[in-house]
C-alpha positions as CSV (number, residue, x, y, z in Angstrom):
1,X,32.3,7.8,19.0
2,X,29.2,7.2,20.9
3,X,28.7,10.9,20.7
4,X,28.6,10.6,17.0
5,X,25.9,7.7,17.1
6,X,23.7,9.4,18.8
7,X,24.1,12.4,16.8
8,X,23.9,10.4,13.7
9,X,19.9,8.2,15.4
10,X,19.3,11.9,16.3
11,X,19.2,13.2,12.7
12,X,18.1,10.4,11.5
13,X,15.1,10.7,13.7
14,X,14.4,13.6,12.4
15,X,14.4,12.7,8.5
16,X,11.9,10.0,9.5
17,X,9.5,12.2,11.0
18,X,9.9,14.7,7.4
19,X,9.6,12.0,5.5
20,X,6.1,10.5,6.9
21,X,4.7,13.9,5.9
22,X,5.8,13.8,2.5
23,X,3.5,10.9,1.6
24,X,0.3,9.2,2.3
25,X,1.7,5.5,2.4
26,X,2.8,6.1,6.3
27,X,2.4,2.7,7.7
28,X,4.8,1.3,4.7
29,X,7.8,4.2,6.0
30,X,7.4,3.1,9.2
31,X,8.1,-0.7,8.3
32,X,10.5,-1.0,6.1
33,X,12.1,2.2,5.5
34,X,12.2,2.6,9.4
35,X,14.8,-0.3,9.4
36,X,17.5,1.7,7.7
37,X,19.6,3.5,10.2
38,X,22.3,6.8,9.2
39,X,25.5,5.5,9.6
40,X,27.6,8.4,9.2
41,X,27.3,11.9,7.6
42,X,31.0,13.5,6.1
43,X,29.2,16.7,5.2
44,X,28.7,16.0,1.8
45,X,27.2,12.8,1.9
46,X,24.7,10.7,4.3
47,X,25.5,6.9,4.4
48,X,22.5,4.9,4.9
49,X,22.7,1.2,5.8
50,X,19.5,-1.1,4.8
51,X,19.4,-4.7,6.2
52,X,20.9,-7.9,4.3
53,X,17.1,-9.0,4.1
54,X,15.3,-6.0,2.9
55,X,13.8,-5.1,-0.3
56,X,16.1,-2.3,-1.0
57,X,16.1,-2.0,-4.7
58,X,12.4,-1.2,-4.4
59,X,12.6,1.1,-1.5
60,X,15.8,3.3,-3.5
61,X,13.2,3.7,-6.0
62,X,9.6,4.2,-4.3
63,X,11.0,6.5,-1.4
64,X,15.0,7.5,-2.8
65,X,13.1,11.1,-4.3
66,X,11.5,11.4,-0.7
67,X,14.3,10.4,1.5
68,X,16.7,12.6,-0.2
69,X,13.8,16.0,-0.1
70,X,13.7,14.6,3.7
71,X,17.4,15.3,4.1
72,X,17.4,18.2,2.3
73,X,14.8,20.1,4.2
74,X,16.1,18.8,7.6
75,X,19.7,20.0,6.8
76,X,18.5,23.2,4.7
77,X,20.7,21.9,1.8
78,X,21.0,18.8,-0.3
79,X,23.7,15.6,0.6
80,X,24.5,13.0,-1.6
81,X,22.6,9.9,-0.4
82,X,25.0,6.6,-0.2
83,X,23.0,3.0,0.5
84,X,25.1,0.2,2.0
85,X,24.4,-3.2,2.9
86,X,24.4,-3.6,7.3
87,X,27.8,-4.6,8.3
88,X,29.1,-3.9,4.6
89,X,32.4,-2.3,5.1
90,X,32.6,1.5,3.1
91,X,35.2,2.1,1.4
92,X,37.3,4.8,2.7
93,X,38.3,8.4,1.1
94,X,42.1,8.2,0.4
95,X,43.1,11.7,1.1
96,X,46.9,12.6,0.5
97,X,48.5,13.8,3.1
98,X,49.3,17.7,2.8
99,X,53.0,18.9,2.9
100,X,54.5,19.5,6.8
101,X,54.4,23.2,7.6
102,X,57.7,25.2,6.7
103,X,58.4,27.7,9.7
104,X,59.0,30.8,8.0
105,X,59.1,34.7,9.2
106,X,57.0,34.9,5.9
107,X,53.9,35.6,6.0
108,X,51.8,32.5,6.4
109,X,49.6,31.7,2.4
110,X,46.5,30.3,2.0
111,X,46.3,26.5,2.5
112,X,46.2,24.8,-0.4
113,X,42.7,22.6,-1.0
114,X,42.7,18.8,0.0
115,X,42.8,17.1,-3.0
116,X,41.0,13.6,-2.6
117,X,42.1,10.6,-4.8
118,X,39.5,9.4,-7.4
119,X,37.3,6.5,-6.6
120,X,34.9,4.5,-8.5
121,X,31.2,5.0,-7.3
122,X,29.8,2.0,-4.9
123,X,27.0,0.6,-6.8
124,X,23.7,-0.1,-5.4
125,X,22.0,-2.4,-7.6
126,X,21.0,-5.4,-5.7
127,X,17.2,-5.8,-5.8
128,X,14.2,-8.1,-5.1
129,X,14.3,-10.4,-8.4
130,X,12.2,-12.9,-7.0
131,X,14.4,-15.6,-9.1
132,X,14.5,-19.3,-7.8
133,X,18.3,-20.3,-7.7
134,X,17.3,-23.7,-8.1
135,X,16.0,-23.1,-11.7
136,X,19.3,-22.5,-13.6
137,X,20.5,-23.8,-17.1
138,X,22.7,-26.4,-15.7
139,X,20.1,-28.8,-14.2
140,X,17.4,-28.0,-17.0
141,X,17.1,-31.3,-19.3
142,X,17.2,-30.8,-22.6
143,X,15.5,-33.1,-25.5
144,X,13.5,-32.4,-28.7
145,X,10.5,-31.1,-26.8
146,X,12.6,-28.0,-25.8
147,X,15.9,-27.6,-27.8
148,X,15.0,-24.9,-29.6
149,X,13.6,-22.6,-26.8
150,X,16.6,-23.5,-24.3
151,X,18.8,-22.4,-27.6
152,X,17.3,-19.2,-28.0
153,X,16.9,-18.9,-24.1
154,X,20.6,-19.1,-24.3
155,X,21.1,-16.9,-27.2
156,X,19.7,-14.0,-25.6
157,X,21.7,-14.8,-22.2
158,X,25.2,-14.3,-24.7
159,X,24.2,-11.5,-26.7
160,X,22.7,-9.9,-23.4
161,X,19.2,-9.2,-25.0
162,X,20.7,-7.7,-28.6
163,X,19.6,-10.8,-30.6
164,X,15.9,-10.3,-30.4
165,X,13.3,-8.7,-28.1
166,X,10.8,-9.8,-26.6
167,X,11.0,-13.6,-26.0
168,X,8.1,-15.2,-26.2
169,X,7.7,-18.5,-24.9
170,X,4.7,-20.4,-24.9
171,X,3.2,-24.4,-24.1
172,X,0.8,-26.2,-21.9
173,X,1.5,-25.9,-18.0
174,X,3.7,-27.9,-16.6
175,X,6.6,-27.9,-19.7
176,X,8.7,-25.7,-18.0
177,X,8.3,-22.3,-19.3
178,X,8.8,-21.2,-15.2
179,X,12.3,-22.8,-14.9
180,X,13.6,-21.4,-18.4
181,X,12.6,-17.9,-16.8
182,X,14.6,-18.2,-13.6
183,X,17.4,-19.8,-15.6
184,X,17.7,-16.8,-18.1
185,X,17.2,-14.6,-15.1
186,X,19.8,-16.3,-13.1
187,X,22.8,-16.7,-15.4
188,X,22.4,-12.9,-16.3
189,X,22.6,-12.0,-12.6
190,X,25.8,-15.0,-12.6
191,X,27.2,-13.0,-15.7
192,X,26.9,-9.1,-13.9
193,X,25.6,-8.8,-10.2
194,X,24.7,-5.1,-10.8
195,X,22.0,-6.2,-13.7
196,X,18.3,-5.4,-12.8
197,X,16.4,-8.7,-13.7
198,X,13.0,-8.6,-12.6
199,X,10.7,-11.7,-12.7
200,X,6.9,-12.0,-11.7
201,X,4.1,-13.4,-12.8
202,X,1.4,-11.4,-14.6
203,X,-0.5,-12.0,-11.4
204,X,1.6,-9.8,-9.4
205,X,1.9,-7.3,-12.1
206,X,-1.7,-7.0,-12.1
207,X,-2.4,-6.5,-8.0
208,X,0.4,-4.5,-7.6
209,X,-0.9,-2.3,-10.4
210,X,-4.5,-2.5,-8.7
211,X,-3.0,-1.7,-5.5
212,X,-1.2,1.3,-6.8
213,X,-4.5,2.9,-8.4
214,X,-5.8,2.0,-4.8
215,X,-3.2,4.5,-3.2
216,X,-3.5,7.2,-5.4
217,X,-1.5,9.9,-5.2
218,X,1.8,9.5,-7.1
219,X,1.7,5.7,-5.9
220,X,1.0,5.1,-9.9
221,X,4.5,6.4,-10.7
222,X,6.3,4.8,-8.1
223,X,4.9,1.7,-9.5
224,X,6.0,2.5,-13.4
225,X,9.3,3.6,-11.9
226,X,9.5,-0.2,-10.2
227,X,9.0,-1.9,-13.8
228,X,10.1,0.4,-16.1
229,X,13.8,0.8,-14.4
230,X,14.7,-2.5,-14.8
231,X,17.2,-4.0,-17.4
232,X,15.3,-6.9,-18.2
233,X,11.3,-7.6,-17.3
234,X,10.5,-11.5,-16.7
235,X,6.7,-12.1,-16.8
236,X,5.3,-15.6,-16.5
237,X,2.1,-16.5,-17.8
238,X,1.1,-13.0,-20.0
239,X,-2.4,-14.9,-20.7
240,X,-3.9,-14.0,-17.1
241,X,-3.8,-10.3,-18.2
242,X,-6.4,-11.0,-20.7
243,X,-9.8,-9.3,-19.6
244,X,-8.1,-7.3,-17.2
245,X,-8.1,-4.3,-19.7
246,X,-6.5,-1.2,-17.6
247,X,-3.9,-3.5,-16.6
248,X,-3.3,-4.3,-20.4
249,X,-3.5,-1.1,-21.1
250,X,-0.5,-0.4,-18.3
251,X,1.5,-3.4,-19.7
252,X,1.3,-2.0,-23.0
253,X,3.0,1.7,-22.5
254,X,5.7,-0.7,-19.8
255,X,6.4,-2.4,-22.6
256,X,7.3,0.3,-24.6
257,X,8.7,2.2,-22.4
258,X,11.3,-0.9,-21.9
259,X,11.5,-2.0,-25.4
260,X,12.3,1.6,-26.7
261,X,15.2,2.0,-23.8
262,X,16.9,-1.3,-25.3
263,X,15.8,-3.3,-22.2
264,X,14.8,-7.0,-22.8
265,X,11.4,-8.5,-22.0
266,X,11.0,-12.1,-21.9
267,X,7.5,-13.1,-21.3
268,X,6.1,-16.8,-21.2
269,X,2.2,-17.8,-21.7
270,X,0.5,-21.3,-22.4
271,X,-0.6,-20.5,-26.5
272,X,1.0,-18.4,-29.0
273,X,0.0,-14.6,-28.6
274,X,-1.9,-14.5,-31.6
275,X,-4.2,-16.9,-29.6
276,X,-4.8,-15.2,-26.2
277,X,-8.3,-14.4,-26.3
278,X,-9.5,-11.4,-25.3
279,X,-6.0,-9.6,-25.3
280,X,-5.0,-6.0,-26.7
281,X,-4.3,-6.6,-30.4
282,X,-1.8,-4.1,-29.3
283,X,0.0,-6.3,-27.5
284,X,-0.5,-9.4,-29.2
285,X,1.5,-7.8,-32.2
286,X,4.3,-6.8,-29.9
287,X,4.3,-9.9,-27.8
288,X,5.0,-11.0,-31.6
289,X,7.6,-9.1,-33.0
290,X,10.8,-10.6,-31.5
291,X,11.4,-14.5,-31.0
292,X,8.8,-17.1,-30.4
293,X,9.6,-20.8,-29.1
294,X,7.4,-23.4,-28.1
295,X,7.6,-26.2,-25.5
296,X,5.9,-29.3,-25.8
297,X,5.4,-32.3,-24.0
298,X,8.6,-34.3,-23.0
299,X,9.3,-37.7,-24.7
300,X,10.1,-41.3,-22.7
301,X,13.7,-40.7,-23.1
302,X,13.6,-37.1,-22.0
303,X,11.5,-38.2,-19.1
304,X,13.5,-40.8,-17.9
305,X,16.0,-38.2,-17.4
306,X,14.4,-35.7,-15.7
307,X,13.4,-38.2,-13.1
308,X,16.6,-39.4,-12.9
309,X,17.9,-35.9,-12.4
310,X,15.9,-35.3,-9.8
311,X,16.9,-38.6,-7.7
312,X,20.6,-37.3,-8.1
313,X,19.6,-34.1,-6.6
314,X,17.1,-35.5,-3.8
315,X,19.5,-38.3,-3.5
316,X,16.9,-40.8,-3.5
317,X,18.3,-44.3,-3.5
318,X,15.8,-46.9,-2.6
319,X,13.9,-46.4,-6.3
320,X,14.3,-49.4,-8.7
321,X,15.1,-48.6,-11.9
322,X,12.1,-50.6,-12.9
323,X,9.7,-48.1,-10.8
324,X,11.5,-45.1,-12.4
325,X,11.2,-46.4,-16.1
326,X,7.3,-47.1,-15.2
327,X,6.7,-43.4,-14.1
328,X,8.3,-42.4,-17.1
329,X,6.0,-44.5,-19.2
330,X,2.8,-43.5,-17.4
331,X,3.2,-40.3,-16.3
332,X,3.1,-38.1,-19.5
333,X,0.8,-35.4,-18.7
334,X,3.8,-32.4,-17.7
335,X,7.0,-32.1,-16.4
336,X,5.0,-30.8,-13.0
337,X,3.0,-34.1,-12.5
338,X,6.0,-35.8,-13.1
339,X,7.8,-34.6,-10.4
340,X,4.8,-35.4,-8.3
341,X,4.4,-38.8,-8.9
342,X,8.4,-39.3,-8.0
343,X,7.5,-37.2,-4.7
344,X,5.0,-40.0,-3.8
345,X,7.2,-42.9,-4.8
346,X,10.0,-41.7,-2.8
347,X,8.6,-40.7,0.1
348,X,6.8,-44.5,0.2
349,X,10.3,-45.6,-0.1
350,X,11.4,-43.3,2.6
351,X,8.5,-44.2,5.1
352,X,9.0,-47.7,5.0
353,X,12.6,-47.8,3.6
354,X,12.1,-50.7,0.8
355,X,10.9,-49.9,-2.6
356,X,7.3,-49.3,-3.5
357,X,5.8,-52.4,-6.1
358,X,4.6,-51.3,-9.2
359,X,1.3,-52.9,-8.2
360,X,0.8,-50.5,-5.5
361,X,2.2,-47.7,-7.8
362,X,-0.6,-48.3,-10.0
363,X,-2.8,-48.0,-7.1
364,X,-1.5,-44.6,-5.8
365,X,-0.5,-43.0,-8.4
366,X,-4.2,-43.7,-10.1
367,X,-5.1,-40.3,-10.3
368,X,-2.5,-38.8,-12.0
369,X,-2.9,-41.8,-14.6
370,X,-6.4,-41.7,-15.2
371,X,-6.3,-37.5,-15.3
372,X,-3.3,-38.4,-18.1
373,X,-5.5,-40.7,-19.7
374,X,-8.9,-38.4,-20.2
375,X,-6.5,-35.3,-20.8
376,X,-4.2,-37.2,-23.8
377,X,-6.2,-35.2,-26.7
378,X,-5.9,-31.3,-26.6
379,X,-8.1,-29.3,-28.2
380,X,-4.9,-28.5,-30.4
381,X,-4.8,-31.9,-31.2
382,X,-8.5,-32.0,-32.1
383,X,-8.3,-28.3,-34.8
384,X,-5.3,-30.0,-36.3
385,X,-7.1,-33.0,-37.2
386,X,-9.9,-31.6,-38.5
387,X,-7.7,-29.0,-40.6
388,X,-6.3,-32.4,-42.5
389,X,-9.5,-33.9,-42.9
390,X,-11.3,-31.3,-44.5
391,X,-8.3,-29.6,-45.9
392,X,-7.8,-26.6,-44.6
393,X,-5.4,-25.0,-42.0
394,X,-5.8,-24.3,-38.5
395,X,-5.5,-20.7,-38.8
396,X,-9.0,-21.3,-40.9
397,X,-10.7,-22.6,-37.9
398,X,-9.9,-20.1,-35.7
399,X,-10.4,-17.2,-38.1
400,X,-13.7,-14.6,-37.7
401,X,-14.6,-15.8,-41.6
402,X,-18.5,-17.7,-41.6
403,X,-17.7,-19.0,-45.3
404,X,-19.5,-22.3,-44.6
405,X,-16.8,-24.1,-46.1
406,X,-15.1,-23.0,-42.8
407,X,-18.0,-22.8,-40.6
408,X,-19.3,-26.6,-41.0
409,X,-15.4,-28.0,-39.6
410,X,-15.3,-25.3,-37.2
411,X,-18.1,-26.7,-35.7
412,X,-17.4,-30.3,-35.9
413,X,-13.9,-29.2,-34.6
414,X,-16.2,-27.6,-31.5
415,X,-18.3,-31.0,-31.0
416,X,-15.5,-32.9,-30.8
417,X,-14.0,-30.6,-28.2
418,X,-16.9,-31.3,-25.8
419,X,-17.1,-34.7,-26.8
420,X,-13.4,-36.0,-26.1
421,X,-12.0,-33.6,-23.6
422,X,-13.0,-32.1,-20.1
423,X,-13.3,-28.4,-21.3
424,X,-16.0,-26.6,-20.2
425,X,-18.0,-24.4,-22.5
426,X,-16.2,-21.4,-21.5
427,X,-12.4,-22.9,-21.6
428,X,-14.2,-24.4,-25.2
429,X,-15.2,-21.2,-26.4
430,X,-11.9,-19.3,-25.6
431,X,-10.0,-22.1,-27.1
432,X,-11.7,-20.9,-30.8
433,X,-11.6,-17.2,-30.1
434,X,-15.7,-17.3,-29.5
435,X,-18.2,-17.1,-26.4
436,X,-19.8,-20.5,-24.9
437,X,-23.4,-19.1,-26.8
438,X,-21.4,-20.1,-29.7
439,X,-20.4,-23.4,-28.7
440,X,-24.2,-24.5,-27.6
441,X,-24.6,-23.2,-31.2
442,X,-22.6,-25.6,-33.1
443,X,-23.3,-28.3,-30.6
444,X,-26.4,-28.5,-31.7
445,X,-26.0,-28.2,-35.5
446,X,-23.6,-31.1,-35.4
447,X,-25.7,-33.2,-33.7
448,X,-28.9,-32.2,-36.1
449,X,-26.7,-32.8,-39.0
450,X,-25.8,-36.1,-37.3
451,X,-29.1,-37.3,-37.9
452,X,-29.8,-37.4,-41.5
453,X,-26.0,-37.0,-42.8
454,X,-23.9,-40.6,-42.8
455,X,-20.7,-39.3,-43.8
456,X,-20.8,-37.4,-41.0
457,X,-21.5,-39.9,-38.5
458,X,-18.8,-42.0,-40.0
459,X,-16.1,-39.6,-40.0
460,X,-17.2,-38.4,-36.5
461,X,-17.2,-42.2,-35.6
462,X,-13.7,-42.4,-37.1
463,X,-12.4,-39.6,-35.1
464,X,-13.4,-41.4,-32.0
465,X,-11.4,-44.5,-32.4
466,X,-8.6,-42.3,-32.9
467,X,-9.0,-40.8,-29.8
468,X,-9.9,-43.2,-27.6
């Protein structure tokens, strides 16, 4: 037996030291590949074990093509490669016994061949997902805000991706767009372990796609084959890719390449796509074509019980019930702030073990209240109002038409903007589709206007008491 270890470290050894030449990225075989070890060879296959913790989904498919030309020229001919968890037991080759030898004064025939029983092949899908288990359908809450997007988040769980592709989901930060991801991707893994689900954010897609031009070599196809083998893609916030255009241009032939094999993409960004400036037209009409659901902010009631959700689950019990229902009434920006002002409360009432007061609540939690307060109108908010007062329709404002029956409210639209919210120029400016050159513009035709045209003051005046 101990012969057979060493035989097996021996070879092993040696399809290491192949496999560093067959590739330029040598520091990465001698991490994580180098933690495999040969567990047996039968003659016809090698088993490889990889340990519990490693990446191995990613490593079958960056190095598999490498490892198994490694065997092949160490051995002179080609083994079937078998990957198996550390301390996994393998299942065994039933073999029937062959027949006890007759003694005859015949002479002797040729053996007959060892006929093996037929087994179904181990499968090796397990991967890095990235998913959070804590995100799952069961403890997402579920109002008017979101209803329709956890329905068709749902839909597409059930129907495993047939009922429409890609998912788009899209709303400010904070709503919850994150948690509907891991929860799609972690029911499908609940509903078949073998199913590749891979989620990222568009952040990762992009350095690992910079990292992999980087390399050179065939590094670039290693990194298709790492996205493009998947059963379904998860990408959260797609609107980061924008400006970035190779890595568009990357996303774009992924996305075919996926949508084309029947794989499912579910992507998530904070507007529709049809307003993610400086994106791929390309992609925006593609990001398009399948189902698009929107979150919005969470009402009283729906906030009440997400806090109270999260007690049950942090088992927070020194929290009044008139503390909670205050956070819930003040704390209306996003789901995310939400849970932060509860962290703050509850650790007070950890700390000292007594409830925090409400006075002193409205003394630490000041600057999430004030930042809700200053934040309450959205540009959003702002287009759609000035679409009903001059009668026309949001789309209008942010179309590329200068009709100046457009022009003059996409302006005023712009003014107000600046006036009422914290945007900056630029975040201004991107909002409309349009540079921050173009903002100064209409900043100061407004305010020329302003000086000689009443009705304008007044209606500008009237928007201002709405908003404040």
């Amino acid at each position: 037996m101990e012969k057979k270890v060493q035989e097996s470290e021996t070879l092993w050894k040696q399809i290491m030291d192949v496999l560093r030449t067959l590739g330029q990225e040598g520091e990465y075989v001698t991490g994580l590949v180098s933690d495999m070890r040969l567990r047996e060879d039968t003659g016809t296959k090698l088993i490889i074990e990889y340990p519990s913790d490693m990446p191995f989904y990613w490593v079958e498919i960056n190095y598999g093509e490498r490892i198994a030309e490694a065997v092949s020229q160490v051995l002179k001919e080609p083994r079937q490669l078998e990957y198996v968890e550390a301390n996994a037991v393998v299942e065994e080759e039933v073999i029937e016994a062959a027949p006890a030898p007759i003694v005859s004064l015949e002479p002797a025939t040729p053996a007959q061949p060892v006929r093996k029983a037929p087994r179904q092949p181990r499968q090796n899908n397990k991967m890095v997902t990235q998913l959070n288990a804590d995100y799952t359908f069961d403890n997402y809450v579920v109002g008017t805000n979101n209803q329709f997007a956890y329905a068709a988040a749902q839909a597409l769980v059930n129907t495993q991706g047939r009922a429409f592709n890609p998912l788009f989901i899209y709303g400010n930060s904070g709503m919850g767009k994150t948690h509907l991801l891991h929860a799609i991707g972690n029911a499908l893994r609940e509903r078949d372990k073998n199913v590749k689900v891979l989620y990222e954010t568009s952040e990762q897609f992009m350095n690992s796609y910079i990292e992999a031009v980087r390399q050179r070599g065939d590094a670039l196809e290693l990194f298709r084959k790492r996205y493009r083998r998947v059963d379904y893609l998860l990408i959260d916030d797609v609107q980061f890719m924008a400006r970035a255009d190779k890595t568009q241009e990357e996303f774009f032939h992924t996305f075919n390449a996926l949508f084309e094999s029947g794989k499912q993409i579910v992507l998530s960004a904070d507007c529709p796509a049809s307003r993610i400036t400086k994106m791929d037209d390309r992609l925006k009409t593609r990001f398009s074509q399948g189902m698009t659901v929107e979150l919005t902010a969470p009402c009283y009631e729906m906030r009440l019980a997400i806090l109270r959700q999260k007690m049950q689950k942090w088992q927070t019990k020194l929290l009044s019930d008139e503390v909670v229902e205050f956070l819930a009434r003040n704390i209306t920006q996003s789901v995310r702030t939400l849970e932060g002002a509860l962290v703050r409360a509850s650790s007070f009432a950890s700390f000292n073990n007594c409830c925090p007061s409400i006075a002193f609540l409205r003394t630490n939690l000041a600057d999430l209240m004030v930042q809700q307060v200053t934040q309450t109108v959205s540009i959003a908010d702002i287009k759609q109002r000035v679409a009903n007062e001059f009668g026309i329709r949001v789309e209008d404002i942010d179309s590329r038409r200068r009709l100046a029956s457009l022009a003059h409210p996409r302006q005023v639209a712009m003014f107000l903007a600046r006036k009422h919210t914290n945007a900056s120029l630029q975040d201004i400016g991107a909002a409309f589709g349009r540079d921050h050159t173009t903002v100064l513009h209409a900043l100061r035709n407004v305010e020329a206007k302003m000086e000689t045209d009443a009705p304008l003051r007044n209606m500008l005046d009237q928007f201002a008491e709405a908003f404040a």
